[in-house]
Each structure stands twice: as C-alpha cells, then as structure tokens.
N, CA, C and O of each residue as an XYZ file, in Angstrom:
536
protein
N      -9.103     39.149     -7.893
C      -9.857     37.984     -7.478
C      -8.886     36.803     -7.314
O      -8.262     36.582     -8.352
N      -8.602     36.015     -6.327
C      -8.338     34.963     -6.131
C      -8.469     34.231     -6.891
O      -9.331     34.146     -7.766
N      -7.237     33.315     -6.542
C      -7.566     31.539     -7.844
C      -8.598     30.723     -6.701
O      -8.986     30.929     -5.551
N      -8.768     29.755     -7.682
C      -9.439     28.737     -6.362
C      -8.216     27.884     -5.787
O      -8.545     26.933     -5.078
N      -6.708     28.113     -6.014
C      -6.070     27.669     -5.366
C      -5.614     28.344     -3.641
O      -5.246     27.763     -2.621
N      -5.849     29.765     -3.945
C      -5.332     30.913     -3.182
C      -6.681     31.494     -2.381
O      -6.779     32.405     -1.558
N      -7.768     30.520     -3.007
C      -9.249     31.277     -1.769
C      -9.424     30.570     -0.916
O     -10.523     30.641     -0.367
N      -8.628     29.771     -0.519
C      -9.183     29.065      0.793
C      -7.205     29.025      1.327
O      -6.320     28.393      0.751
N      -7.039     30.057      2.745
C      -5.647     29.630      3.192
C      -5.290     28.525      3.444
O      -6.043     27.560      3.575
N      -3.723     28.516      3.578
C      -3.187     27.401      3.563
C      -2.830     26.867      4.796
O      -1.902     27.483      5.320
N      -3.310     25.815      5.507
C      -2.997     25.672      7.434
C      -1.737     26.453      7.643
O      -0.764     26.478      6.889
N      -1.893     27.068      8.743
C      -0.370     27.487      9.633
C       0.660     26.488      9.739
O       0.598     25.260      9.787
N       1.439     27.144      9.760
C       2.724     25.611      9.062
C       2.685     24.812     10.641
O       3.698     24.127     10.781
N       2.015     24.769     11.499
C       2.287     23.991     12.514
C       1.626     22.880     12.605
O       2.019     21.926     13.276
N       0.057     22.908     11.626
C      -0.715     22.033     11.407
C      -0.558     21.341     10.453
O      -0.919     20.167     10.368
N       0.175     22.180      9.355
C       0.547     21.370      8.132
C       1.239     20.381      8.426
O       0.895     19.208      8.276
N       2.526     20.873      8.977
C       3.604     20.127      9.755
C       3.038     18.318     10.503
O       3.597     17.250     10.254
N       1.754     18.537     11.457
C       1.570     17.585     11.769
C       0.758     16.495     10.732
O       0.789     15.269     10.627
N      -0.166     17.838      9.852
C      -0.554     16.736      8.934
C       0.151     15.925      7.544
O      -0.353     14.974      6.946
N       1.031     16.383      7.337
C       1.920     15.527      6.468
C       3.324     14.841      7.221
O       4.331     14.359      6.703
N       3.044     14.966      8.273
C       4.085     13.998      9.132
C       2.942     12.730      9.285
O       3.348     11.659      8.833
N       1.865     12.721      9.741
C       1.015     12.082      9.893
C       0.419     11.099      8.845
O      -0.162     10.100      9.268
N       0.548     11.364      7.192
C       0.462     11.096      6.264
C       1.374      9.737      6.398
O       0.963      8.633      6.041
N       2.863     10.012      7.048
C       3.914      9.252      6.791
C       3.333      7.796      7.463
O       3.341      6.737      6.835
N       2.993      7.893      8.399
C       2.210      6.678      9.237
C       1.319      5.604      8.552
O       1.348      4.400      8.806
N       0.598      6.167      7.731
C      -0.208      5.169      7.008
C      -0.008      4.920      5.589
O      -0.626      4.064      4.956
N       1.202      5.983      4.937
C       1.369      5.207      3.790
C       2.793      5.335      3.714
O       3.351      5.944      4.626
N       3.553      4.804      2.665
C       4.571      4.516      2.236
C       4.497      5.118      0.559
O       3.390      5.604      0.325
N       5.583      5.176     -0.775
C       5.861      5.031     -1.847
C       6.551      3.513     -2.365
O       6.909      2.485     -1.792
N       6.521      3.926     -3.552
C       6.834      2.507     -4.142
C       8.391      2.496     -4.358
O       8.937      1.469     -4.761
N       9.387      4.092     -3.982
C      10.854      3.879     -4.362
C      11.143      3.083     -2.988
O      11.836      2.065     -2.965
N      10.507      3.682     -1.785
C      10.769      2.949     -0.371
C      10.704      1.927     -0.790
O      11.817      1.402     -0.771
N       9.792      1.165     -1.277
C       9.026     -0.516     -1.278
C       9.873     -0.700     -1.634
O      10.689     -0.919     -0.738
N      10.495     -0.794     -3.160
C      11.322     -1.303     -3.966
C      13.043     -1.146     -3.185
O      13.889     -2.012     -3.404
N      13.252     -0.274     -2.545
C      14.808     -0.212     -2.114
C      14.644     -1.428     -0.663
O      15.501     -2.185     -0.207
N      13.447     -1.251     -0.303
C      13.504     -2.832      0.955
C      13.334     -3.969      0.465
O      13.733     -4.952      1.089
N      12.678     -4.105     -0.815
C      12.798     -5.349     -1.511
C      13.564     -6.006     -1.812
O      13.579     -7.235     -1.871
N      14.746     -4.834     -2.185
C      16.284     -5.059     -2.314
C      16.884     -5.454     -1.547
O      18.052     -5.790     -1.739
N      16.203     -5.558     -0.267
C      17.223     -6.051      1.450
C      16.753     -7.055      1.573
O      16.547     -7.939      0.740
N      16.485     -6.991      2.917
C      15.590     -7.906      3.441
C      14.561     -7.217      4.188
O      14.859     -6.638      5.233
N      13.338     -7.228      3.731
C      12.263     -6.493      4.068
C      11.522     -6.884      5.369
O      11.132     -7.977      5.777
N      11.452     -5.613      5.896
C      10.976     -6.064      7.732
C       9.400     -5.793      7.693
O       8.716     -5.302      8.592
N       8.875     -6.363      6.066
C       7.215     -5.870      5.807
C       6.393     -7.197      4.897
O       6.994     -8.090      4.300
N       5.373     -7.094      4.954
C       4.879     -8.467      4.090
C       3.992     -7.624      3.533
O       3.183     -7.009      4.228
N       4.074     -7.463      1.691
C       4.002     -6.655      1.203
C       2.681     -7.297      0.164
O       3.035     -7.907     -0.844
N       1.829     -7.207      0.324
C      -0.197     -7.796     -0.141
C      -0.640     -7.090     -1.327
O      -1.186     -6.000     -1.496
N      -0.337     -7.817     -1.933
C      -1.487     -7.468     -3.249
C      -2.744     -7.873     -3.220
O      -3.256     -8.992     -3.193
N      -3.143     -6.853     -3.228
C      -4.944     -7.109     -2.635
C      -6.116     -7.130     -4.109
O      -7.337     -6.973     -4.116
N      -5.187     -7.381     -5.220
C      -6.111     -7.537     -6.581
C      -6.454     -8.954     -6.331
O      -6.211     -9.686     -5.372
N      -7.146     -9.169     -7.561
C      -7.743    -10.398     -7.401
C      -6.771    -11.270     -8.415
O      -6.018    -10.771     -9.252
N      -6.957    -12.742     -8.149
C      -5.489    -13.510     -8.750
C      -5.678    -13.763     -9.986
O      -5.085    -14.756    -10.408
N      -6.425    -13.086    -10.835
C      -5.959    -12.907    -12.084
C      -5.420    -12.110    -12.587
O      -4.817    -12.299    -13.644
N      -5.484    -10.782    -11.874
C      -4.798     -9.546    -12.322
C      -3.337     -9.899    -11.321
O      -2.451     -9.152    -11.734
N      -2.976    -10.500    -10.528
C      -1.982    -10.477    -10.047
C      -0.981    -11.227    -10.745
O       0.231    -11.143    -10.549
N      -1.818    -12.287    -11.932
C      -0.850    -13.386    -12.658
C      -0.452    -12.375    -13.294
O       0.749    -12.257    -13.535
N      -1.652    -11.128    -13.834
C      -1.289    -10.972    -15.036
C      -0.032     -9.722    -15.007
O       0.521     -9.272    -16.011
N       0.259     -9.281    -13.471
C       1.346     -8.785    -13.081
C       1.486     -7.879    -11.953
O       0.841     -6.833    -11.894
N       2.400     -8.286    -10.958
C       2.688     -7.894     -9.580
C       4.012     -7.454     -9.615
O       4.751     -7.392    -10.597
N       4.323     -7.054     -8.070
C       5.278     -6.356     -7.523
C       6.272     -7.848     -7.605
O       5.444     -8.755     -7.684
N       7.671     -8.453     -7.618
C       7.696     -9.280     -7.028
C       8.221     -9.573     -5.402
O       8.916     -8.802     -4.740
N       7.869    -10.450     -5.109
C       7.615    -10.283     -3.247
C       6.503    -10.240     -3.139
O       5.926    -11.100     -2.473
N       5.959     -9.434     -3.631
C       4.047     -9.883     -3.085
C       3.584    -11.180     -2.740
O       3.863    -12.327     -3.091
N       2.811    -10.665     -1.965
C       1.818    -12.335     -1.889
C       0.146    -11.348     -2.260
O      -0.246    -10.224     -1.947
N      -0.506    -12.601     -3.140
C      -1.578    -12.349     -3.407
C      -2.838    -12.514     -2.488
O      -3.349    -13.626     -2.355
N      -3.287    -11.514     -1.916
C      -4.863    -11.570     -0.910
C      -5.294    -10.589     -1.241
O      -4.724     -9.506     -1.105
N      -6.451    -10.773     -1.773
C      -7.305     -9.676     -2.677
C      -8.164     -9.956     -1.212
O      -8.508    -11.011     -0.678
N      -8.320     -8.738     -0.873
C      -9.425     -7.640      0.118
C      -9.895     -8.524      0.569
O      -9.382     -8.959      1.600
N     -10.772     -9.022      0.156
C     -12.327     -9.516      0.342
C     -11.622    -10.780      1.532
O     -12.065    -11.156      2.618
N     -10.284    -11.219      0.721
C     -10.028    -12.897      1.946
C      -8.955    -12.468      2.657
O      -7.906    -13.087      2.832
N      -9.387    -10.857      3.264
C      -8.443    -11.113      4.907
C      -9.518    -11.098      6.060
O     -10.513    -10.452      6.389
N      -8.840    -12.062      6.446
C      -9.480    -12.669      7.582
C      -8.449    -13.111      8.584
O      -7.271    -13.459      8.502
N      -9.463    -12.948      9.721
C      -8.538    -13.269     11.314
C      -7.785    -14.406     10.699
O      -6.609    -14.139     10.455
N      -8.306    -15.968     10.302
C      -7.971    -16.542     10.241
C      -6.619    -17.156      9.310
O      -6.009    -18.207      9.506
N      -6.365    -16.028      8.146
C      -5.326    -15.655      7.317
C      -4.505    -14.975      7.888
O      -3.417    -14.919      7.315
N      -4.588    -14.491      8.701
C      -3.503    -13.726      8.995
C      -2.824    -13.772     10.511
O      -2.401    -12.846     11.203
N      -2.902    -15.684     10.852
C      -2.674    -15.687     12.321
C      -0.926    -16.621     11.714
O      -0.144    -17.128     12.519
N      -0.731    -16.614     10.314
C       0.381    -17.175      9.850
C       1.575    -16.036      9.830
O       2.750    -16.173      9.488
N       0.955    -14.989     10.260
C       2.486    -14.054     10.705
C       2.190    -13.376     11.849
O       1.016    -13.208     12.178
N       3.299    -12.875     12.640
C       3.495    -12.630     14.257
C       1.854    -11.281     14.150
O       1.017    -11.028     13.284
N       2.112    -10.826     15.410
C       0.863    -10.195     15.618
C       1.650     -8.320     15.348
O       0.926     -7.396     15.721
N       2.713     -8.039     14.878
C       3.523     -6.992     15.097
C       4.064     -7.126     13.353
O       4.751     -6.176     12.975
N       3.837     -8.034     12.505
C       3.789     -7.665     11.281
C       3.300     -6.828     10.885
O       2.081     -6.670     10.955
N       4.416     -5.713     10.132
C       3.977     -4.478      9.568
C       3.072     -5.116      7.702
O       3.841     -5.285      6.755
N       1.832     -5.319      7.529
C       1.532     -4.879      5.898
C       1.594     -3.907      5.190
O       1.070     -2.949      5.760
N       2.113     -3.574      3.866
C       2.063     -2.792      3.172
C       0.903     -3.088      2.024
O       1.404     -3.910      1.256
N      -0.463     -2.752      1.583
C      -1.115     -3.001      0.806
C      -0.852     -1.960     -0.131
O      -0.374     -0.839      0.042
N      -1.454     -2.832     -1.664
C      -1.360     -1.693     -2.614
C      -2.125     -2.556     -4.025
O      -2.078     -3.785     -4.083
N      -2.652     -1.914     -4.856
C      -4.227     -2.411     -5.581
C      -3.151     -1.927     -7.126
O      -1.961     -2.209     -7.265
N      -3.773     -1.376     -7.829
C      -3.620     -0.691     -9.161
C      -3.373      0.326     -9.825
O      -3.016      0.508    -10.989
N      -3.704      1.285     -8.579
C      -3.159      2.288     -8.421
C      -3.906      3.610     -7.913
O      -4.532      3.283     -6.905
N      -4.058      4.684     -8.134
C      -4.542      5.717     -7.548
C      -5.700      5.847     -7.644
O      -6.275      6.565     -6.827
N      -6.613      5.023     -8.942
C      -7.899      5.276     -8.969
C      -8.368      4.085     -8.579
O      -9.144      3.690     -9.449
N      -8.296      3.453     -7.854
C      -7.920      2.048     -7.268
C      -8.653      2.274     -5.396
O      -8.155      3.103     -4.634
N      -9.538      1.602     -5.089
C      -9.547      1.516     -3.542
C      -9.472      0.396     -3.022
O     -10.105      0.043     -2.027
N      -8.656     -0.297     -3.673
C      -8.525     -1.951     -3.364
C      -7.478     -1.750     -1.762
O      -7.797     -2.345     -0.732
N      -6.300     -0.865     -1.838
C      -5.452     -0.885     -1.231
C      -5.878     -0.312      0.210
O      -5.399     -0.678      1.283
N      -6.619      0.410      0.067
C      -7.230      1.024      1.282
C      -8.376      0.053      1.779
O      -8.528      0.647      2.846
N      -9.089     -0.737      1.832
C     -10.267     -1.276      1.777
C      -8.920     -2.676      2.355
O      -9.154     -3.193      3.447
N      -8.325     -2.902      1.994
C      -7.056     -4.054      2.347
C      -6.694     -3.615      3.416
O      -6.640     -4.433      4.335
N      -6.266     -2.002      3.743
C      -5.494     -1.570      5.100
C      -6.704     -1.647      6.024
O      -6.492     -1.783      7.229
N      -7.999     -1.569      5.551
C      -8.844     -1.371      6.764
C      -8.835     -2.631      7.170
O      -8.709     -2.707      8.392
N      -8.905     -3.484      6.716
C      -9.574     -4.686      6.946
C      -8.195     -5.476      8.045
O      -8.284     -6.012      9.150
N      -7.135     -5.264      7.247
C      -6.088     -5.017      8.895
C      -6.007     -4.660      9.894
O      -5.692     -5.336     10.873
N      -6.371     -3.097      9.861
C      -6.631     -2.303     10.901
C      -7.891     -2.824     11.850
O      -7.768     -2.911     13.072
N      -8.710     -3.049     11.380
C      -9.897     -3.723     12.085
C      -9.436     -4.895     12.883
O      -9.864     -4.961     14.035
N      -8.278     -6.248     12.272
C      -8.009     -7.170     12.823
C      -7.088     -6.525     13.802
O      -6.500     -7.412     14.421
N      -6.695     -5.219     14.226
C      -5.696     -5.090     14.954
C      -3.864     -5.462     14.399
O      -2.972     -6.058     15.003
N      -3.872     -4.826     13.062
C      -2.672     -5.451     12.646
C      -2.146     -4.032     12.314
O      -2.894     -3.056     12.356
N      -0.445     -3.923     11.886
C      -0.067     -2.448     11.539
C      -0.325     -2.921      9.929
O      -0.389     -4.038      9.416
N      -0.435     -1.666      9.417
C      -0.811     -1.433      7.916
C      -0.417      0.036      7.461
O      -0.757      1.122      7.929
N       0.440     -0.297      6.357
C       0.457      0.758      5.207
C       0.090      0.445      4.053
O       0.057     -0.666      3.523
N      -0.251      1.669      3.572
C      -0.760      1.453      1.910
C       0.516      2.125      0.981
O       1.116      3.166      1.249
N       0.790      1.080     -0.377
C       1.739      1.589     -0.749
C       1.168      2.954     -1.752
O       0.776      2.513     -2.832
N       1.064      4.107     -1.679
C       0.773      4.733     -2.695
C       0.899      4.936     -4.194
O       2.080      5.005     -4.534
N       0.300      5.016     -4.881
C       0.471      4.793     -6.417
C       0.299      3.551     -6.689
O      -0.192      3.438     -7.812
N       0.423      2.861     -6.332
C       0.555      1.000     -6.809
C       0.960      0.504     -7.830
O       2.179      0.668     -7.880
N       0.515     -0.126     -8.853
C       1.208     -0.454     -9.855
C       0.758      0.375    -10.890
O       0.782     -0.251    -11.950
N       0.277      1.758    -11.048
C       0.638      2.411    -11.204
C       1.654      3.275    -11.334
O       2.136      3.888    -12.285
N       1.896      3.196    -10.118
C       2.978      4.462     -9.339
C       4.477      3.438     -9.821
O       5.399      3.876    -10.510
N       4.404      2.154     -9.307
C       5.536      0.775     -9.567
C       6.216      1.657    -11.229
O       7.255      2.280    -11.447
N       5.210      1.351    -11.972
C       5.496      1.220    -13.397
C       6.237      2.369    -13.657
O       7.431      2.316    -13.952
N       5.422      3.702    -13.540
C       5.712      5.344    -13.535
C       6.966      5.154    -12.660
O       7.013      6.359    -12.411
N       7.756      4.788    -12.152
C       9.164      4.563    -10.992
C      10.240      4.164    -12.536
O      11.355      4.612    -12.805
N       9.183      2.943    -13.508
C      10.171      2.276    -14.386
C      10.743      1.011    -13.842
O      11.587      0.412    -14.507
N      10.186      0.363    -12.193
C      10.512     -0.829    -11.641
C       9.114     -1.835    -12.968
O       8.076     -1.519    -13.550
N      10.120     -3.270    -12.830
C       9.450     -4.244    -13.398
C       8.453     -4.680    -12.732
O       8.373     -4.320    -11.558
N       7.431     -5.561    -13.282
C       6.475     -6.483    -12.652
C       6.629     -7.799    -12.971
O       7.098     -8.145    -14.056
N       6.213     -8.712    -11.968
C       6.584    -10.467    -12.076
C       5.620    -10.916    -12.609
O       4.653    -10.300    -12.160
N       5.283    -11.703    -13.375
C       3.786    -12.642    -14.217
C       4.042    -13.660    -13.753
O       5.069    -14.193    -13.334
N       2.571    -14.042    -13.886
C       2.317    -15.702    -13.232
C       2.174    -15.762    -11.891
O       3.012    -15.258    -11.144
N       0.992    -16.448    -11.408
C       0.377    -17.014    -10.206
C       1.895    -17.098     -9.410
O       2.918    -17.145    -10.093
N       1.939    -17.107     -8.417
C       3.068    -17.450     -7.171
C       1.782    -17.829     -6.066
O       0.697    -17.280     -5.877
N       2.314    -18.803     -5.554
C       1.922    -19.729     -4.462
C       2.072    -18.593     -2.629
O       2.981    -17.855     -2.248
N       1.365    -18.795     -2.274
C       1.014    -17.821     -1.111
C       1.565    -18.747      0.512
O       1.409    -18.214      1.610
C-alpha cells in the first residue's frame, strides 16, 4: 500500500520544472532580501504589519504599510516599475500576500518575501525596534 506521500504521482518533470520556476516570480527568501540589503537594493521592501508590531520589530530597510493603507494614492511616491517585496510574520501569516495583492491590483510588480520574520529570525539575521518614519 502506498504512503499518502507516494499515492498521488509526482508531475512529469516538465511541469514541475515550470511550476517551481514560476514560484521564483512571485516570491523571493529572506537570505536574497538580506544579501541586497547589504548593497544597494533595486526593491522597496513593506512591512505590511501593523505599526505596533513593526516598532516592536522589523527587517531594517523596511518601511511600514500594513495592508489595509495601500492605496493608489501611497504608492504614486515611487516610479511605476518599482519592484515590492512584502512580508508579514511569517508563514502562518497572510498579511504578506493580501499586501502583494493589493499591489498587483494597483498594477505594481510584487514579491512576497517568504518566511518573514519568521523565516528573518530562523536565517539568525537581526531585527530593528522602534517606529522609523516612512
């Protein structure tokens, strides 16, 4: 008898192929985030918690816009070809996705960082405290 890992096949590697290439498009990790943070980052990187959990600790580089306040009108302060990277709390978290849509809807590019500060912490990268000005 089969596991329930092994009863349902596994796509033909040609589909797999496209679907985890495809994966790459809409999200990112947090070692990527963190090694462009280190440069100069060609991304504006949204913490989409709300600004108390962001005092109480973020990525640093973030700017704080929790979900709910993106709007056309927030987001006519960067070019129209700004890449976002959103990312919430972490995996049990739909802050970050609910952030990329709300981009995607304005017509903007968007990734979600996977894991979030979750995933940040589990890496062993630090987090910044205290409100920062947007």
């Amino acid at each position: 008898m089969p596991s329930a890992v092994t009863a349902i096949a596994s796509a033909p590697s040609e589909i797999a192929r496209e679907h985890f290439a495809t994966e790459f498009t809409f999200e990112t990790d947090c070692w990527d985030v963190h090694d462009a943070l280190s440069r100069q980052p060609d991304f504006v990187l949204l913490d989409v918690r709300s600004p108390t959990l962001f005092a109480a600790g973020h990525i640093p580089g973030a700017i704080n816009l929790p979900h709910g306040k993106i709007v056309r009108s927030k987001m006519q302060q960067w070019p129209d070809k700004t890449l976002f990277v959103t990312y919430c709390a972490g995996p049990h978290c739909n802050g970050a996705a609910r952030g990329a849509l709300r981009l995607a809807e304005l017509g903007r590019p968007v990734k979600i960082m996977a894991g979030g500060i979750t995933g940040w912490l589990d890496e062993g990268f630090e987090l910044e405290r205290g409100a920062v000005a947007a």
